[in-house]
N, C-alpha and C positions, 0 to 999 in steps of 0.2 A: 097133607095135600088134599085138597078139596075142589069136587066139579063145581059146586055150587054152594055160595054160603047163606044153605037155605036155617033155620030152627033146630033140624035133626044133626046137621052140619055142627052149628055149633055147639050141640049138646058134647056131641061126640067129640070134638076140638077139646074141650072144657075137662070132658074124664080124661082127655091123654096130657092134659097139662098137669092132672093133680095127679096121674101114673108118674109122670117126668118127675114131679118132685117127691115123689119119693127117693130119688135117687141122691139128694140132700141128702136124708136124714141117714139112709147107706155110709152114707161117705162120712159121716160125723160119729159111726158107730165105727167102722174100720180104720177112722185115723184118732182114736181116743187120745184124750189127754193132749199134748202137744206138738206131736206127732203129725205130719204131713204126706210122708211115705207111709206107704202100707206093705204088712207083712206077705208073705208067700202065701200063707194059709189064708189068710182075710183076701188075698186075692181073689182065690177060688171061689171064698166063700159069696166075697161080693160080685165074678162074675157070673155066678149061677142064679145069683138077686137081678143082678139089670138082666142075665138072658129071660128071667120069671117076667118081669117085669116089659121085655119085650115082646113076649107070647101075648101077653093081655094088650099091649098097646095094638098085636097086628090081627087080634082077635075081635077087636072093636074098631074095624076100619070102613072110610067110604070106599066102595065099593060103585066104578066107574063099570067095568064091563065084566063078566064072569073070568075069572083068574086077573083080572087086572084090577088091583087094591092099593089103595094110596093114605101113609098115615104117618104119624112125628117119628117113627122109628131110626128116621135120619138126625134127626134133635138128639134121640138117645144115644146112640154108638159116636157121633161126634163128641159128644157133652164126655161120654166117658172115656173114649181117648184122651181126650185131652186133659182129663182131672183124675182118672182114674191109672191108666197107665196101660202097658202092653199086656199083662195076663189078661186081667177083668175081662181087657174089650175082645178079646180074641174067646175069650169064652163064650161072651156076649153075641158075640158076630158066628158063633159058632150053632148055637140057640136057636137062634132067631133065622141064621140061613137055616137050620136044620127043618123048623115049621114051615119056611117059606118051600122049600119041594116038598113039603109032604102036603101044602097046601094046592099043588098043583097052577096049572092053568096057562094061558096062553103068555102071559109074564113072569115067567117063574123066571128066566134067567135073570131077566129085567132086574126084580125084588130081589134075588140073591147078588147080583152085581152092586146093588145101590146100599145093600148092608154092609160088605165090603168094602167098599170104597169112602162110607160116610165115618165106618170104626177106624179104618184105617189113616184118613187123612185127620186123624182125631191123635192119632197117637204120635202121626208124621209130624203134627204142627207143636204136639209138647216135645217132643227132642230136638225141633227144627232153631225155637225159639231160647235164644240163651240167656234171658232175664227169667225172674221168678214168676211164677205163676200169680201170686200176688199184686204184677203189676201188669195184669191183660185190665185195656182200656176197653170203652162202649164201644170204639173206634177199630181196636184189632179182632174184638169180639163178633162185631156184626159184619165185619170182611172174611171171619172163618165162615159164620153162619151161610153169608153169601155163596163163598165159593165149593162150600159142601152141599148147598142146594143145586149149584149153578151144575155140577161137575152129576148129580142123580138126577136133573133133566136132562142132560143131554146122553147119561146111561137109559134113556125110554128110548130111543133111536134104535136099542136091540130087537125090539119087538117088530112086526111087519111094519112097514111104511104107514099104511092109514093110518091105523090104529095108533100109532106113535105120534103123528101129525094132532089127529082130533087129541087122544090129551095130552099133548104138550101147548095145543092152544087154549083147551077151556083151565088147567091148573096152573100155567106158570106163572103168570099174573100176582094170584094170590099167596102159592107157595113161596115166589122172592120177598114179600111184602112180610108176613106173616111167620113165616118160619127162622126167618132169621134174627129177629125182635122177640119170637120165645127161646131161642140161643142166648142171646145177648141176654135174656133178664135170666134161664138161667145160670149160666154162665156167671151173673153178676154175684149171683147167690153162693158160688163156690171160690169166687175173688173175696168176696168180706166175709165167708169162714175162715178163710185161709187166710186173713191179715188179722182178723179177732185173734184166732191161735197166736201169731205172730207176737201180735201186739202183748198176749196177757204171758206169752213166753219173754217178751223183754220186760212185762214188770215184774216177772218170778225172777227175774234175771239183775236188775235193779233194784229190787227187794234182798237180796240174794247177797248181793256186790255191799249194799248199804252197810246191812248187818256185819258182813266179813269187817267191813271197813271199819265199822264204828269199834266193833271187838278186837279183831284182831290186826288194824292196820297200823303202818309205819307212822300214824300221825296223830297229835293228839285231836279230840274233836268233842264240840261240847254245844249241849244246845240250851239258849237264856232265852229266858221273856223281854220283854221291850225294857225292861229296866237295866237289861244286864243281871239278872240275877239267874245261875245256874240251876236249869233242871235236870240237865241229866250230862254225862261227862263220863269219857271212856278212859281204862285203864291207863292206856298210853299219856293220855294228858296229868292222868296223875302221878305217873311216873316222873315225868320231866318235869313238874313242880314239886315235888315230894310230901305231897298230899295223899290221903285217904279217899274214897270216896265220900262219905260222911264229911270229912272235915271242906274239901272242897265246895260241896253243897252249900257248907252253911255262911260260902262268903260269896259275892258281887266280882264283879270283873274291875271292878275300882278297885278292889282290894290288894289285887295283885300287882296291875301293870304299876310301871315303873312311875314315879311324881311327874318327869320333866316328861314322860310322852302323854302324860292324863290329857292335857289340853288337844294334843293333834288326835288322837283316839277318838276322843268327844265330838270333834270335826267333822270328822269322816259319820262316826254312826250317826249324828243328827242332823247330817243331807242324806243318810239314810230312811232315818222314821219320817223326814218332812216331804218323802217321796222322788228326792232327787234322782238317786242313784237306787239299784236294785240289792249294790253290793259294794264291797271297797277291798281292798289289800293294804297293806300295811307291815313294812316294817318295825317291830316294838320289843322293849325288854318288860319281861314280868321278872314278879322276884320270887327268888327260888326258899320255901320255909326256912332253909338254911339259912336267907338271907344275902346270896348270891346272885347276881344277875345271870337270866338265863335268855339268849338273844332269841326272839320269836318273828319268825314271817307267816302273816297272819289274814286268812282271807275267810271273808265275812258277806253271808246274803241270807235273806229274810222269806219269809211265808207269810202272805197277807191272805185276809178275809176281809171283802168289803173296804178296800183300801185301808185296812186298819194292821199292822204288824202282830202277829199271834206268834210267831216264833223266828228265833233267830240261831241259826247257823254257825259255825267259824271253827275252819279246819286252823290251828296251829303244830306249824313245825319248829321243832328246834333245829335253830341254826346257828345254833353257841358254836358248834366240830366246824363249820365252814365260816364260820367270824374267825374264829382263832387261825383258819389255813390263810384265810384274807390276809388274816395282820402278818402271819408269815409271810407271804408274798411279797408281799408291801414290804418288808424286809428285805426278802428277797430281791426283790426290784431296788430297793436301794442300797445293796451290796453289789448287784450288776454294773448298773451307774457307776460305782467304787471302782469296779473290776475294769469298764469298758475305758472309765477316764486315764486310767492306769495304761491301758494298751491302746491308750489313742485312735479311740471307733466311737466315731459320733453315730447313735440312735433314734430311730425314730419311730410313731406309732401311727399309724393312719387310722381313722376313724372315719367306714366306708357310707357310713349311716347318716352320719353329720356333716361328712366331707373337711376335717380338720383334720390338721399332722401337727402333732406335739414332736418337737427336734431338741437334743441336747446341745450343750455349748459347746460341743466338740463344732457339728456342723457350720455354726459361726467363725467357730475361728480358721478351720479350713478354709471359709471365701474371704476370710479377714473383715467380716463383721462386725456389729456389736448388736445383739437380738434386737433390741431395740429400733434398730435400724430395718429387719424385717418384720415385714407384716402381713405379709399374705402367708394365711396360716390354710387357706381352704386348696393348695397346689401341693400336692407330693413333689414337683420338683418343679420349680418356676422356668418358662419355655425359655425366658431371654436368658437364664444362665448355663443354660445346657449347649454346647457345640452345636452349631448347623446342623455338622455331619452325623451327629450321633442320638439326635432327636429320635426320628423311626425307631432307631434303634433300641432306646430305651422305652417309648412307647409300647411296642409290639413286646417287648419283654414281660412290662407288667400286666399287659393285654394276658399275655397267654396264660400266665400264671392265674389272674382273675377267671379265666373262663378255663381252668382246671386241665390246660393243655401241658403245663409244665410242672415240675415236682416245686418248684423253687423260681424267684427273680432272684437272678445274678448278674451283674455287666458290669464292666468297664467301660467309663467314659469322661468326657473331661466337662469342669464346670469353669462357670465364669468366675473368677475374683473381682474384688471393690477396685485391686489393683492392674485392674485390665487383663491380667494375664490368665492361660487355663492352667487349674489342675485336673492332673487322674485322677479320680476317684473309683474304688470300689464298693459298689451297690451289690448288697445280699438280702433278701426280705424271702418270709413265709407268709402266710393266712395261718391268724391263729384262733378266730375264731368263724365261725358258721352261724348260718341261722336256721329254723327249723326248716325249711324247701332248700338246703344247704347252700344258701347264697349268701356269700364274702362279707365279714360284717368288720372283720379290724387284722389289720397288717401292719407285719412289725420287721423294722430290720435294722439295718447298720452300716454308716460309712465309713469308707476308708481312704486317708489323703496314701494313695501308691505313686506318685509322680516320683518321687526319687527310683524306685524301682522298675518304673515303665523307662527311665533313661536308662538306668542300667539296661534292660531289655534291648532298648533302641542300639544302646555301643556295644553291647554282645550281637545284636543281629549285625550292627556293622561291622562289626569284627569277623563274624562268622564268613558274610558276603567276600570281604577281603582274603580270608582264610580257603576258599572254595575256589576265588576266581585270581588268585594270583598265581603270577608266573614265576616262582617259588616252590620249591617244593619244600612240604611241611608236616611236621608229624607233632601231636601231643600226647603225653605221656602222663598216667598216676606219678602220686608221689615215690611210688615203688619202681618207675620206671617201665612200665607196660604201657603197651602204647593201646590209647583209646579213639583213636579216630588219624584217617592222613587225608589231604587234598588230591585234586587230582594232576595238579604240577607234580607231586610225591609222584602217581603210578608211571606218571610220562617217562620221569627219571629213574626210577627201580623198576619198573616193569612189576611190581606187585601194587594187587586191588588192597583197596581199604581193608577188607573182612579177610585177605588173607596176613593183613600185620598187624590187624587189632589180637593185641593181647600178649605180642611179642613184645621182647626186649630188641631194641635198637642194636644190639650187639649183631645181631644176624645179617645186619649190610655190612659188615666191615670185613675187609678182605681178608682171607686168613694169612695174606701173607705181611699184613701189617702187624707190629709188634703185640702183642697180645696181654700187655698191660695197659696198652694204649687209655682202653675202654674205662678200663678202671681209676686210670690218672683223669679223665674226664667228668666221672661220678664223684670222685675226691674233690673235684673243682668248683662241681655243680653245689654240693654239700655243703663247703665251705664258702665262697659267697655267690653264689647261686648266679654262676654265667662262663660260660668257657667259649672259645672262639679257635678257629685252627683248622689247619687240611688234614684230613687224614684220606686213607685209602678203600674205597668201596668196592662191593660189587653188586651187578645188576642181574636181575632172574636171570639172561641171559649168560651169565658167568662171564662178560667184560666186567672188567677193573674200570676204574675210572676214581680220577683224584673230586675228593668232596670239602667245599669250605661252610665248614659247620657253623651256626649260630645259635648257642643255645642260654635259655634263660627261663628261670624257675617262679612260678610264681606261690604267694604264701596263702596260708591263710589268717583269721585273726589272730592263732595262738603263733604264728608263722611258724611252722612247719609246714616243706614243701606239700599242697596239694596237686599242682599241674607243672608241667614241662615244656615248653614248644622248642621244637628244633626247627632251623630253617636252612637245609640243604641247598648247594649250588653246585651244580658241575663246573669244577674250573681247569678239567683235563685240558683242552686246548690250549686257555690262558695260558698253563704250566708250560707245557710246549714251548709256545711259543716265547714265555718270558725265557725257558731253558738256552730258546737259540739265541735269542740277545743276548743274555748274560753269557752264553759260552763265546758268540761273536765279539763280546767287551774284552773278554779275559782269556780267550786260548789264543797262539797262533795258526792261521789260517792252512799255514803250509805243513806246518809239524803236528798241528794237534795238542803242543803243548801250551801250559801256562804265558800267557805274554808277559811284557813286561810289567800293567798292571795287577796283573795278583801275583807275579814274583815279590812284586813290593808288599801285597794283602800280604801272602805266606810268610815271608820274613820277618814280618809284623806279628803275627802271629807267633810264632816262632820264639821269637826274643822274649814275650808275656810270657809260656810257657817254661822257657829256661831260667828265666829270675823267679818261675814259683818253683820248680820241683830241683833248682840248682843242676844243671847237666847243659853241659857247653854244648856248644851245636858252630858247624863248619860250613860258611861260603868260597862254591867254587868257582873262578871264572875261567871260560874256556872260549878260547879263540881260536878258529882253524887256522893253520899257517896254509899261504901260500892262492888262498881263495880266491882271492881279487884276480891272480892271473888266469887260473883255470876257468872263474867266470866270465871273462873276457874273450876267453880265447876259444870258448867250447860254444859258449851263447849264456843265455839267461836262465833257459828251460834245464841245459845239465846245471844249471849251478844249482837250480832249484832241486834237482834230483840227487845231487850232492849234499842237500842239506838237509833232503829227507832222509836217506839213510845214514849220515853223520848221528842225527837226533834219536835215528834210532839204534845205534852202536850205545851211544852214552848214554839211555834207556836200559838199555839191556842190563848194561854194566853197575846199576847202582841194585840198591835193596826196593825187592818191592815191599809197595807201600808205604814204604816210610821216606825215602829219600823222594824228593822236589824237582824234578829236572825242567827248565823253562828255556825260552830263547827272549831274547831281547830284543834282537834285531840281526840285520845283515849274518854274518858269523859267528854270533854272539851267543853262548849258552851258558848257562850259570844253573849249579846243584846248591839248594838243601839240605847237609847232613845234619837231623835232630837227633837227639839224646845219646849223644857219644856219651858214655859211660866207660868205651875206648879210644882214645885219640886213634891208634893203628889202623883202625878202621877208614879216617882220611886216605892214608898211602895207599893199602888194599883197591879202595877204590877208582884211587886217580891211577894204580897202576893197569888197573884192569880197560878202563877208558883206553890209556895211551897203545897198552896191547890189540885194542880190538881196531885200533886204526893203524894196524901194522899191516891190514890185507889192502889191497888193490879196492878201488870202487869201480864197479860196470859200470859205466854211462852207454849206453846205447855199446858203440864198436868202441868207444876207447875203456883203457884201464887206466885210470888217475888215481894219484896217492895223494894222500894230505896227512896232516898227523897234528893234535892238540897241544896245545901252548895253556897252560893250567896255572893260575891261581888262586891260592890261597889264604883266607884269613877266619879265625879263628874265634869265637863269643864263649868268654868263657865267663859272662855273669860279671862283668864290672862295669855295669850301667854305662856303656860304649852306644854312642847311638847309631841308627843303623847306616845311615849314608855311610859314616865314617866308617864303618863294616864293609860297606861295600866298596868304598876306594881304596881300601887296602889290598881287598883282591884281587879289584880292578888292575890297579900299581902290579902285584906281585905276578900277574899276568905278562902284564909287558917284558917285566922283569926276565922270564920264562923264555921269552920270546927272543931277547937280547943275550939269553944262553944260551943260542943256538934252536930253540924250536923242540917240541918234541918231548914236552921236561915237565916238571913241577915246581913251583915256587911258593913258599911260606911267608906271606910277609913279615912274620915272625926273622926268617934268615935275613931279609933285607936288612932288619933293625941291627 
């Protein structure tokens, strides 16, 4: 900083510039060899050099007012911040405040604030800044300068007001101009040491790498004069021709390469020497002493002088171990083909680079093409054969996959046929290659015609829907008869959830008071032709019973043995009912409760089939009240009715339970059933027992009325007699009874 830039002024400027650099040659002694950091100890050493270095700089200063000194001392603890590092300048700044209060005077704070703050924002600006020091421009250089002058003029402001006013107005001027332009240059002087280092560190470093590479690297590498004649040739290249070095030498690069690539060789290197190119690549075979071909990729650039070629270059590697994996491949890829045509998956390659998809004949014949017939090869899937609906959809699939959103393209969707109609197809494709910034360079994958199986799909979902929302209840079962799933008609009508009968046997709804082989004649049925139908007897969570008509039916698989079961349950408890009271209203009498005269005729039908198989005669009785017509007459309708209820049931009483038949036909009419006499005696026993029990009085209301049975009898004793005629005989021997007097028996057997 200068009052005035009178002669003495600049003398003095001139010795602090050639003080300042000395701080170069510092720096070139503590960062030796290539080296840009400095040690601990060279710290020290070099901050006790610039603080030496700043005593002389503040010792030869202009001198503005007694204690008020102004001089580059701000050049130097900036310049060493910033190149030197955090010890040095704190030594530096340590120094040099230390002289400034011993130099006293009315700016002592002033000079001690402005050494501080010029080291300090020297050292702020190399940590601040995260590029190398190597690349501070003229431009970042004279903006530090700037703002570490800018930042020690406005530190004079400590001083009194005048004084700080007067010289801040006679040096600012000059110090913004001047001092930040001896930063900048130099500043410049420690940027192009520190890239010379740089630089003769990367050609120790490329010297370095050459050598390794030329000795001891993975490749062979040889260097010829403009003729192709070898000067010099590393191990490795002899190895992979099985040469010497000597023998190598004494032959030309004609010598080796292969006859039929001599001419493309020759190509390449003489738009080489005639300047076209700097360099070429090449794939080539040389031959191996053995006389083997040894496959070479082979890249070749040249060293001119004066546009004239003085030496040439050419790394060769062998690439015989990855020709022979090629041809494998290539193999391999057409055993794929084999494999893929075999299991009917059309392939295809996309090439993202070129934008063409190579497709196998599989995919033709899926749309019912003939290749020939397609021709846009630059579409992975042409828009007009792809569904409306499924376009997006297929889109954004190989969208994602392209931009690494997804592991894999996979979709189902349908294409157009030649023949109008769609198929499913399934589409599965990878990236199988990259490029070096990892972008998508070839995609490979594989169709599949699944339409037959999307229908299946389609009738299993329909099925399913049917199975869920029918008003049925339903259960399917393994082929071991565990049940794997019920609807929800099933829980309506059992009161159990799905998961509490998955895994059960169907046997747990069935009542325990239903036979208990049932189950098993069912599984016998299922087995043998896989379908059984039939009521049997259930029950529900609740423990109602309730009648169930079963439907069940097995389905196979391809070796048919049962896989699945469906059962389809109906409640037909009511049905049952109700068919109960018809059929008992068709066949009982209303007033007795017994058999009418329709199933007396069913029973004795029965009856007769029985006795011509197990041979055992069997006996019709007919019984007529005597005397009925008057008492119903004469009492009313209502006693006669009640006369005939307990007449019915006197002649009940009197036979064998369960085995004997007793019906009414009509008006007074009753007729017995006796099967499998094995005893005739048995007849008389019971007609005498009848005629006894209507030996008592009947209650009607206040009267006591008698009656007493009129009995015939006829006899089947297995001589194919048909039944009417069975029953007229009795009928006959009834009357017959009657004509005895009343009260009797008659055998149509006696009549005869």
């Amino acid at each position: 900083m200068v009052l005035s830039m009178d002669y003495s002024g600049t003398l003095t400027l001139a010795h602090n510039a050639a003080l300042l650099l000395a701080m170069f040659f510092i720096y070139n002694m503590a960062t030796d060899g290539y080296r840009t950091n400095i040690s601990s100890f060279s710290s020290m050493v070099t901050g006790i050099a610039i603080g030496f270095i700043g005593i002389i700089i503040m010792l030869t200063p202009w001198e503005y007012t007694p204690g008020v000194i102004v001089d580059t001392r701000t050049v130097l603890l900036c310049i060493s911040g910033l190149f030197f590092g955090t010890v040095p300048t704190l030594i530096a700044i340590a120094i040099t405040a230390l002289l400034r209060i011993l130099q006293d005077g009315e700016g002592v704070f002033t000079g001690v604030a402005v050494i501080a703050s010029s080291g300090s924002l020297g050292i702020f600006w190399r940590y601040y800044r995260k590029q190398s020091l190597s690349r501070l421009t003229f431009k970042e250089l004279y903006l530090f300068g700037f703002v570490v002058h800018i930042i020690s003029l406005g530190l004079l402001f400590i001083m009194p007001w005048n004084i700080a006013i007067k010289v801040f107005l006679n040096i600012t001027i000059p110090v913004l101009i001047i001092f930040p332009l001896i930063t900048v240059a130099l500043g410049k002087l420690f940027v192009q040491q520190i890239q010379n280092k740089i630089t003769s560190k990367k050609l120790k470093e490329n010297e370095f790498l050459f050598r390794s590479q030329f000795d001891l690297g993975s490749i062979g590498i040889a260097i010829t004069d403009s003729n192709r004649h070898w000067l010099r040739v590393n191990s490795h290249l002899c190895k992979n021709l099985g040469y010497s070095h000597k023998e190598l030498l004494s032959l030309s690069w004609h010598d080796l390469i292969h006859r039929d690539d001599v001419e493309t060789d020759s190509e390449q290197f003489n738009r080489m020497v005639s300047g076209n190119t700097d360099g070429y690549s090449l794939d080539t075979r040389f031959i191996h002493k053995k006389g083997h071909i040894v496959y070479i990729h082979m890249t070749v650039s040249c060293y001119r002088i004066n546009n004239k070629i003085k030496l040439v270059i050419a790394g060769i590697l062998d690439t015989s171990e990855s020709k022979n994996i090629e041809d494998k491949l290539l193999n391999q890829k057409e055993q794929l083909i084999s494999v893929l045509a075999g299991s009917e998956l059309g392939f295809w390659d996309w090439d993202l680079q070129k934008n063409t998809v190579e497709r196998s004949s599989r995919w033709y014949e899926i749309l019912g093409y003939d290749s020939k017939e397609v021709t846009n090869v630059h579409s992975l899937i042409p828009d007009d054969i792809i569904h409306p609906d499924d376009k997006n959809s297929v889109k954004r699939s190989i969208s994602k996959h392209l931009n690494n959103e997804s592991s894999q393209h996979k979709l189902e969707y349908r294409v157009l046929t030649k023949d109008g109609n769609y198929k499913w197809i399934l589409d599965a494709a990878k990236i199988v290659k990259f490029g070096p910034s990892n972008q998508p360079l070839r995609m490979c994958g594989t169709y599949k015609d699944i339409t037959d199986r999307k229908l299946a799909e389609e009738s299993l979902q329909l099925s399913s829907m049917v199975f869920q929302n029918s008003s049925e209840a339903m259960i399917v079962t393994d082929g071991h008869g565990n049940i794997l799933k019920s609807n929800p008609a099933f829980t309506v009508l059992t009161g159990y959830s799905s998961n509490e009968s998955q895994g059960r046997t169907p046997q747990y709804l069935i009542s325990t008071h239903q036979d208990h082989t049932s189950y098993h004649t069912i599984l016998r049925a299922i087995h043998s032709s896989g379908h059984w139908q039939g009521e049997i007897q259930c029950r529900r969570k609740t423990g109602e019973l309730y009648i169930a008509l079963l439907n069940i039916n097995a389905i196979y698989d391809t070796s048919l043995t049962i896989q699945l079961v469906v059962i389809q349950l109906s409640d037909i408890t009511e049905k049952k009912k109700s068919e109960e009271i018809i059929w008992k209203q068709a066949n009982y009498d209303t007033l007795t409760n017994l058999p009418n005269r329709r199933l007396f005729f069913k029973k004795i039908k029965d009856e007769k089939q029985r006795a011509d198989k197990i041979d055992l005669p069997f006996a019709v009785l007919f019984i007529d009240l005597d005397n009925f017509k008057r008492i119903n007459d004469t009492l009313g309708h209502d006693m006669g009715d009640r006369l005939l209820e307990e007449a019915a049931q006197r002649i009940s009483d009197s036979v064998r339970n369960n085995i004997d038949i007793v019906s009414r036909l009509g008006g007074d009419e009753f007729t017995i059933i006796l099967p499998q006499l094995d005893d005739l005696s048995i007849i008389d026993e019971i007609s005498t027992t009848i005629i006894s029990s209507f030996s008592q009085p009947f209650s009607l209301s206040n009267e006591e009325v008698y009656t007493s049975p009129s009995i015939g009898i006829a006899v089947y004793k297995n001589d194919d007699e048909e039944i009417d005629t069975l029953i007229k005989k009795a009928d006959k021997a009834m009357y017959v009874a009657k004509s005895n007097g009343r009260n009797c028996i008659c055998y149509h057997e006696d009549i005869v």
